[in-house]
N, CA, C and O atoms as a Tinker XYZ file with bonds, in Angstrom:
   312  protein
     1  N     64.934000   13.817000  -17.301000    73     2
     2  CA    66.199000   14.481000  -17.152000    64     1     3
     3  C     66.004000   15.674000  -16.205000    63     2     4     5
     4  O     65.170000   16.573000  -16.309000    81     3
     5  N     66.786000   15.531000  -15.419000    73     3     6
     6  CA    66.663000   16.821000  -14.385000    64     5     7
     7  C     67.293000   18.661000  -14.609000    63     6     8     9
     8  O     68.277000   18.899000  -15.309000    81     7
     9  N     66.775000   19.389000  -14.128000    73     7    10
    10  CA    67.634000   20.387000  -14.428000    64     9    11
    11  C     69.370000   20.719000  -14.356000    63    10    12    13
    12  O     70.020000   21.463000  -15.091000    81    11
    13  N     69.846000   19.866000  -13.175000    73    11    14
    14  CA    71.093000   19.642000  -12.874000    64    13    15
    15  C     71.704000   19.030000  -13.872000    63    14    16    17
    16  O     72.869000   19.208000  -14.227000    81    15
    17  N     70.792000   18.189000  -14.405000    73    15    18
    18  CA    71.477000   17.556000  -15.499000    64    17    19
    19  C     71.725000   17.884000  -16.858000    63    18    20    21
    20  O     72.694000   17.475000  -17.499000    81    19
    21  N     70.901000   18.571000  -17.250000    73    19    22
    22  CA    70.538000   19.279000  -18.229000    64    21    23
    23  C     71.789000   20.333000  -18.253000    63    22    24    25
    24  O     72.617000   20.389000  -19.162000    81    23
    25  N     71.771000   21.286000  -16.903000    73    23    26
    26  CA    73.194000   22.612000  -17.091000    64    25    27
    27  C     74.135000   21.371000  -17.022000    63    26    28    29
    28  O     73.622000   20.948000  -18.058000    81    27
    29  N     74.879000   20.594000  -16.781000    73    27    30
    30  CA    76.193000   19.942000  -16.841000    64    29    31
    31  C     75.975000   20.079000  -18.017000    63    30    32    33
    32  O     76.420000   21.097000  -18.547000    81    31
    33  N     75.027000   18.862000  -19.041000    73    31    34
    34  CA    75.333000   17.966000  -20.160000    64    33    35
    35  C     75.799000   20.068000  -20.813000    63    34    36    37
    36  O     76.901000   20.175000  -21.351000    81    35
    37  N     75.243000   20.935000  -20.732000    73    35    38
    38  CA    75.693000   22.378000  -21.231000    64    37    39
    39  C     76.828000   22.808000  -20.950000    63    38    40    41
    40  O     77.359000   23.649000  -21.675000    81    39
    41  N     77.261000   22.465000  -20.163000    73    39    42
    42  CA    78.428000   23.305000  -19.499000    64    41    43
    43  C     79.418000   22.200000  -20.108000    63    42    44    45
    44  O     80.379000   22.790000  -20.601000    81    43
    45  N     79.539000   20.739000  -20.260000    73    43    46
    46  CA    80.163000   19.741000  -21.150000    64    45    47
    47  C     80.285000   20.370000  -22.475000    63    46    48    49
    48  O     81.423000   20.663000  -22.844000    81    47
    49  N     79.079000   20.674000  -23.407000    73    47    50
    50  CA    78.580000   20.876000  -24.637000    64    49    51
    51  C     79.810000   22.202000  -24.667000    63    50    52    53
    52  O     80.706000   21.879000  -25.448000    81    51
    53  N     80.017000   23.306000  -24.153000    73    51    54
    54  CA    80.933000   24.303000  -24.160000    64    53    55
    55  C     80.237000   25.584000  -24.133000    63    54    56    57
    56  O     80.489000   26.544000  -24.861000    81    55
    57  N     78.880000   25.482000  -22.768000    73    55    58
    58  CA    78.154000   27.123000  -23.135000    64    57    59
    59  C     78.514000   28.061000  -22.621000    63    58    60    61
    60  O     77.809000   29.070000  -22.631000    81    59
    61  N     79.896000   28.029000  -21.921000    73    59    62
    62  CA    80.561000   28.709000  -21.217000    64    61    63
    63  C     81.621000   29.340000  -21.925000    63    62    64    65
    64  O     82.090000   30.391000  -21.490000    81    63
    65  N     82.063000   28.803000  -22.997000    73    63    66
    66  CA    82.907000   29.025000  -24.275000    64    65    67
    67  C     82.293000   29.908000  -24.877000    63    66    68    69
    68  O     82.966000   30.750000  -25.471000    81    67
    69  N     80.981000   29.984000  -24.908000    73    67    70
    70  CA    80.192000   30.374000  -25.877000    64    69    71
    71  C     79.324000   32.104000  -25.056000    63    70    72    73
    72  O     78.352000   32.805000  -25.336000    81    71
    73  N     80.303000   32.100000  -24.094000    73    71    74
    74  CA    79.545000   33.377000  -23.020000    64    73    75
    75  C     77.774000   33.171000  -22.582000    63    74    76    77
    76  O     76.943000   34.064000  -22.419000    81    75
    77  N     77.600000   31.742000  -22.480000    73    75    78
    78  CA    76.292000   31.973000  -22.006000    64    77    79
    79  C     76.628000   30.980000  -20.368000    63    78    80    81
    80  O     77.213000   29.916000  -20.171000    81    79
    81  N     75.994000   31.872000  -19.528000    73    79    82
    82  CA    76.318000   31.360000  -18.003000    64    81    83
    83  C     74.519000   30.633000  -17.892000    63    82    84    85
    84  O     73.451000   31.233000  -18.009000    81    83
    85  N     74.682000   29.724000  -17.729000    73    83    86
    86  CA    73.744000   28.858000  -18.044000    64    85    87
    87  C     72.829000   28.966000  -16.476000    63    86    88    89
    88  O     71.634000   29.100000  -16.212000    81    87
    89  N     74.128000   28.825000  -15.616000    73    87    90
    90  CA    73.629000   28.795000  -13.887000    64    89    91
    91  C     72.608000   29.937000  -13.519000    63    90    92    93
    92  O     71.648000   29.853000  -12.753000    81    91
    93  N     73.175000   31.366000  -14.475000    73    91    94
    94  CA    72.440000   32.659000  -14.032000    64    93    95
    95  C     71.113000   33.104000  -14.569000    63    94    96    97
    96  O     70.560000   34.087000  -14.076000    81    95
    97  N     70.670000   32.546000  -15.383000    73    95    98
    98  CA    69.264000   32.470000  -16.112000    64    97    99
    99  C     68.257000   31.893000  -16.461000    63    98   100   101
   100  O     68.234000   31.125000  -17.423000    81    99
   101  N     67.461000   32.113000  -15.881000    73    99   102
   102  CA    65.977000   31.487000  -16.009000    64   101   103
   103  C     65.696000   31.016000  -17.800000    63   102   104   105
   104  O     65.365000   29.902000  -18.207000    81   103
   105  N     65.870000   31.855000  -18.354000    73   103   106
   106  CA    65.891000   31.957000  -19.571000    64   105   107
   107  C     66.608000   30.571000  -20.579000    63   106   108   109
   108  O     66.123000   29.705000  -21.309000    81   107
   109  N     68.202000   31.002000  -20.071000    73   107   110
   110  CA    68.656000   29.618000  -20.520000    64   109   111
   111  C     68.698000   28.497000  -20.288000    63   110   112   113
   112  O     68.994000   27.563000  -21.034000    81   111
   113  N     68.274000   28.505000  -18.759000    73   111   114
   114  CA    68.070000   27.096000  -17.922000    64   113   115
   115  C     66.465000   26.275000  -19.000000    63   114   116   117
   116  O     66.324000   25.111000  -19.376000    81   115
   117  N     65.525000   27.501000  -19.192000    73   115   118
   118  CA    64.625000   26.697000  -20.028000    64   117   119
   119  C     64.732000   26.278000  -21.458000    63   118   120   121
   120  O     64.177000   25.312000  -21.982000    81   119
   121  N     65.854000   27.508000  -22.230000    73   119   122
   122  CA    65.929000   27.029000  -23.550000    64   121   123
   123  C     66.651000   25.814000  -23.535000    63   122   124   125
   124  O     66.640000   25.186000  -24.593000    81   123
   125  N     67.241000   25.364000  -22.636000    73   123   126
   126  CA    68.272000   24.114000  -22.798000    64   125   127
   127  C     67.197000   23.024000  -22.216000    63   126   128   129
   128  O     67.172000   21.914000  -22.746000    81   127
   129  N     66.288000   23.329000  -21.110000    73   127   130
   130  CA    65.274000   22.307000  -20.746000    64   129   131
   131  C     64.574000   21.876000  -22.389000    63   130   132   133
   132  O     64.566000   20.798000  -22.982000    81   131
   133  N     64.165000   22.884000  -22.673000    73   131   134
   134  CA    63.224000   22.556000  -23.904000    64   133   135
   135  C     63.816000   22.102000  -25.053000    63   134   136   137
   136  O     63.045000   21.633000  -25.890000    81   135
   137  N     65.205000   22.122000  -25.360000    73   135   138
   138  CA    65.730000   21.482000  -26.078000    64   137   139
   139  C     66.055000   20.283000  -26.106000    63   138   140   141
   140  O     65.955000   19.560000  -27.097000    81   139
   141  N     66.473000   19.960000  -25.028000    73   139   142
   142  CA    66.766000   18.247000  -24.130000    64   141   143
   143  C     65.867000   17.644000  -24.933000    63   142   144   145
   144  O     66.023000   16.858000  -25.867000    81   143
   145  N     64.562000   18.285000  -24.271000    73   143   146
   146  CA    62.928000   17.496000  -24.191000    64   145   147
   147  C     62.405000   16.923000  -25.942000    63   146   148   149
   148  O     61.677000   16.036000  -26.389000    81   147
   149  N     63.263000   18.016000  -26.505000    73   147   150
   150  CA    62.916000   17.662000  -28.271000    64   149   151
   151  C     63.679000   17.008000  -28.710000    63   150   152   153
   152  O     63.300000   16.229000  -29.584000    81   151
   153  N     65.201000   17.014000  -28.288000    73   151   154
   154  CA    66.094000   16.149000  -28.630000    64   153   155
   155  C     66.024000   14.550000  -27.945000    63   154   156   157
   156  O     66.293000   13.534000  -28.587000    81   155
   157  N     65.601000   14.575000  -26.498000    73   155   158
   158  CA    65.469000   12.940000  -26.290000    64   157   159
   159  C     63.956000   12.894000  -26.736000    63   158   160   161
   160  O     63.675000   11.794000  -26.260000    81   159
   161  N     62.885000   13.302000  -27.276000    73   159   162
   162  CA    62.141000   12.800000  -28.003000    64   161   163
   163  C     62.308000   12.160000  -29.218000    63   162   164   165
   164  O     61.743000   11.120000  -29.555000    81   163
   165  N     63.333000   12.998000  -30.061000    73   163   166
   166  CA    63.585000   12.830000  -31.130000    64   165   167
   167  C     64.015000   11.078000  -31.753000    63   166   168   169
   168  O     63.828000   10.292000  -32.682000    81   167
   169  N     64.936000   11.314000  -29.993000    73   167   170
   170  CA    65.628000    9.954000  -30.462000    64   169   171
   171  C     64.748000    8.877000  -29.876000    63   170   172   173
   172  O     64.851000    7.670000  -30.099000    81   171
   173  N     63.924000    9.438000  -29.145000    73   171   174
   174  CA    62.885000    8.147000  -28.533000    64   173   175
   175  C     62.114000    7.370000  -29.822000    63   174   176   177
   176  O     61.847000    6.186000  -30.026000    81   175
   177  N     61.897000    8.553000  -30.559000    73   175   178
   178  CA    60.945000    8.174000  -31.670000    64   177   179
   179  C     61.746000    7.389000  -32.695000    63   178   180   181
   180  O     61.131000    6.409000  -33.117000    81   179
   181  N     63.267000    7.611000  -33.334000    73   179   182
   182  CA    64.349000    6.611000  -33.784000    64   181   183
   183  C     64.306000    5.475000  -33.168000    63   182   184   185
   184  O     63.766000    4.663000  -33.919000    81   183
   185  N     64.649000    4.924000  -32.020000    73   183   186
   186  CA    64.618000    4.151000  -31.690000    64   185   187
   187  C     63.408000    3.050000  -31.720000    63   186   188   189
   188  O     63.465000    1.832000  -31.550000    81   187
   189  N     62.279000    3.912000  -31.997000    73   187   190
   190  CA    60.983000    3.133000  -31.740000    64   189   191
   191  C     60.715000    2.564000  -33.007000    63   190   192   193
   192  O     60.123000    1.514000  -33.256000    81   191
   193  N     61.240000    3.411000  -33.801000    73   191   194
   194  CA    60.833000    3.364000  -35.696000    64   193   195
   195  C     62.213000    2.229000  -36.060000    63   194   196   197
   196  O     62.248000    1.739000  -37.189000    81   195
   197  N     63.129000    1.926000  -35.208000    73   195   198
   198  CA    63.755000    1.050000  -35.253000    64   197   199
   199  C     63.229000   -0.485000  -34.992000    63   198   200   201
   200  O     63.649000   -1.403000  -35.695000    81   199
   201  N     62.099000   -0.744000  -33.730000    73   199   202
   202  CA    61.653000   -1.292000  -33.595000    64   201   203
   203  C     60.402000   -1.634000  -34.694000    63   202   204   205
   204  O     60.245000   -2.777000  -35.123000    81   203
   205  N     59.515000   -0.476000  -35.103000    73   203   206
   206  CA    58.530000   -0.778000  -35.700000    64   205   207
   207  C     58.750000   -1.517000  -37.068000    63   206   208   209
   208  O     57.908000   -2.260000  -37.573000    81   207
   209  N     59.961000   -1.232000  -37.602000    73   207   210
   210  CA    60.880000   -1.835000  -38.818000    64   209   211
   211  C     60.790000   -3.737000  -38.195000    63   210   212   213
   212  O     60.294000   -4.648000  -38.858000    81   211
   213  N     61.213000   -3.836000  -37.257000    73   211   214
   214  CA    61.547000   -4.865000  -37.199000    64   213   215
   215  C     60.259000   -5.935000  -37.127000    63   214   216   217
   216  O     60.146000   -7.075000  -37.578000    81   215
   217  N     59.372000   -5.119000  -36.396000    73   215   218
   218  CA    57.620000   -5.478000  -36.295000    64   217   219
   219  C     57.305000   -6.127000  -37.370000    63   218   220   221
   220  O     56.661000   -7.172000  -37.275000    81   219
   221  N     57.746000   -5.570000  -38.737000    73   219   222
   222  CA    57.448000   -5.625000  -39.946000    64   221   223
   223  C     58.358000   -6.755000  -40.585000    63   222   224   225
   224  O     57.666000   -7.381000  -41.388000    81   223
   225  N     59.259000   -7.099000  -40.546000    73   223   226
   226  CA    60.378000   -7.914000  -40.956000    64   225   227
   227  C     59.924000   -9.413000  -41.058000    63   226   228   229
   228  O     60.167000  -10.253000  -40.191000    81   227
   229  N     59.063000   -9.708000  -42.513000    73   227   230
   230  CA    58.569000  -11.279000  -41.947000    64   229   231
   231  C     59.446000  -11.954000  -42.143000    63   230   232   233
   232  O     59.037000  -13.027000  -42.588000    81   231
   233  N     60.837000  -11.910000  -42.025000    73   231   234
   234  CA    61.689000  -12.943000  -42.288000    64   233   235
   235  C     61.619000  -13.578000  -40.575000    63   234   236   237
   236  O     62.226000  -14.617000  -40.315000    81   235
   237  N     60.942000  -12.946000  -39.647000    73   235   238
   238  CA    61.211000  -13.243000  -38.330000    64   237   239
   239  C     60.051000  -13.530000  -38.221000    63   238   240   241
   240  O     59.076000  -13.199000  -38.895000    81   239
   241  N     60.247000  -14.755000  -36.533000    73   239   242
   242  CA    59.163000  -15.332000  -35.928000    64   241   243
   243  C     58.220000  -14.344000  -35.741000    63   242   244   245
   244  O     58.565000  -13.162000  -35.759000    81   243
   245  N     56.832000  -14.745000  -35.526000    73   243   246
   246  CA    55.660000  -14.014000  -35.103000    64   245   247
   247  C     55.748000  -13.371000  -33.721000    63   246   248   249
   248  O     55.398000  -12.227000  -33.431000    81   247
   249  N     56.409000  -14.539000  -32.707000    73   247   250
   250  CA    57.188000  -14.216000  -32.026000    64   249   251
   251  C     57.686000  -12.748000  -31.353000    63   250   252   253
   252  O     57.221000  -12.051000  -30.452000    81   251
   253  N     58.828000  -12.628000  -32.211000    73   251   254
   254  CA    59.733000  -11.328000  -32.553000    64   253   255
   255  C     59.515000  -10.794000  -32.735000    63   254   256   257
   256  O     59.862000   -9.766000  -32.152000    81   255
   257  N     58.436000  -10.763000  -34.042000    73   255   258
   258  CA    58.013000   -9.094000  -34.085000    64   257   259
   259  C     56.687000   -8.981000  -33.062000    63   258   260   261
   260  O     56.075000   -7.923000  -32.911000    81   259
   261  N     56.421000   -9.931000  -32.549000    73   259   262
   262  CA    55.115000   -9.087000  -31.468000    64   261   263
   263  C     55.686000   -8.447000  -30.860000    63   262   264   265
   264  O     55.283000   -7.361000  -30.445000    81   263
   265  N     57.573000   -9.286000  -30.473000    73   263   266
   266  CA    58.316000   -8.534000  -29.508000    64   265   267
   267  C     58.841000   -6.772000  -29.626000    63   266   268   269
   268  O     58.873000   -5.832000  -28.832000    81   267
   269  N     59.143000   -6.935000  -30.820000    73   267   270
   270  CA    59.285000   -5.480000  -31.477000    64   269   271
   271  C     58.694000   -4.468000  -30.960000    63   270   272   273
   272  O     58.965000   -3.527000  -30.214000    81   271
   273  N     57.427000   -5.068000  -31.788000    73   271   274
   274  CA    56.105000   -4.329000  -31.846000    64   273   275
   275  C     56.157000   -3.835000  -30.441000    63   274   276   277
   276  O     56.568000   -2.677000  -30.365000    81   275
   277  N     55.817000   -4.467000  -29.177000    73   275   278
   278  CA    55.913000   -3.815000  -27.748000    64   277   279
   279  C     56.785000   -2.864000  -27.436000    63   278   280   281
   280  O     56.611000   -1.743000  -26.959000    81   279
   281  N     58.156000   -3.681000  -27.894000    73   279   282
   282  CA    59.178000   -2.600000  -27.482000    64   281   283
   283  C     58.981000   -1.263000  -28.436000    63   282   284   285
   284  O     59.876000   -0.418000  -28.438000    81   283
   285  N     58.225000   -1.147000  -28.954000    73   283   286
   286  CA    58.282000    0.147000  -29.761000    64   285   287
   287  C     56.954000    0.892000  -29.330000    63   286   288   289
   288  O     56.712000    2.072000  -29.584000    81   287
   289  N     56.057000   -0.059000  -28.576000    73   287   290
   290  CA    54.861000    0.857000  -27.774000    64   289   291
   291  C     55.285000    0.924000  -26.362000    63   290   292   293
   292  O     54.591000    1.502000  -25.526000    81   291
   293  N     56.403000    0.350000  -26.071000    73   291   294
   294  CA    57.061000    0.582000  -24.442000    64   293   295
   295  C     57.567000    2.073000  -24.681000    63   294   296   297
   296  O     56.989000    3.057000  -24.221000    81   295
   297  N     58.958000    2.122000  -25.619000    73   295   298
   298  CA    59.446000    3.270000  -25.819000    64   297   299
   299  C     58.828000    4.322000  -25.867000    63   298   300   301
   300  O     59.132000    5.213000  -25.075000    81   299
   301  N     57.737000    4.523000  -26.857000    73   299   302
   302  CA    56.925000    5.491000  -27.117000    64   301   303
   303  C     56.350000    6.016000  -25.858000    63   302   304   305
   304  O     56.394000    7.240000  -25.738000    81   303
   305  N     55.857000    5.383000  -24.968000    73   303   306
   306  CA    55.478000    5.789000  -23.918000    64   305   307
   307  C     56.118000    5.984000  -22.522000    63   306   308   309
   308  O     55.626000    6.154000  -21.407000    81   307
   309  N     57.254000    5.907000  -22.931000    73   307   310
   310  CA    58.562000    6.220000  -21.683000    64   309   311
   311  C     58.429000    8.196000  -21.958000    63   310   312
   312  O     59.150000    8.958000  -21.313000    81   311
């Protein structure tokens, strides 16, 4: 996620509502970087634990869950 992207998805969110000028500070440009970074981790790791569930699921081919299984060591490492 880029920094540009990061102040929009903020300036969307309402931090301008909120009196913080996101454009003018080093400061907030990083607390919102570093938040991004924990929040799309967060969900990287949901998504993966979504997969690893399914890894596990012997109602499915061996197949499938090898397939899982990858997609949940692909994610992890995006």
């Amino acid at each position: 996620m880029t920094k540009v992207e990061i102040i929009a998805m903020a300036r969307e969110a309402g931090s301008g509502d909120m009196g913080l000028n996101v454009d003018g500070s080093a400061h907030l440009i990083g607390l919102f970087e570093r938040f991004a970074a924990l929040a799309t981790a967060a969900e990287r790791e949901a998504c993966a634990k979504v997969c690893d569930d399914k890894a596990q699921d012997i109602s499915l081919s061996n197949r499938r869950r090898c397939d899982a299984d990858a997609l949940a060591t692909a994610i992890r490492q995006r």
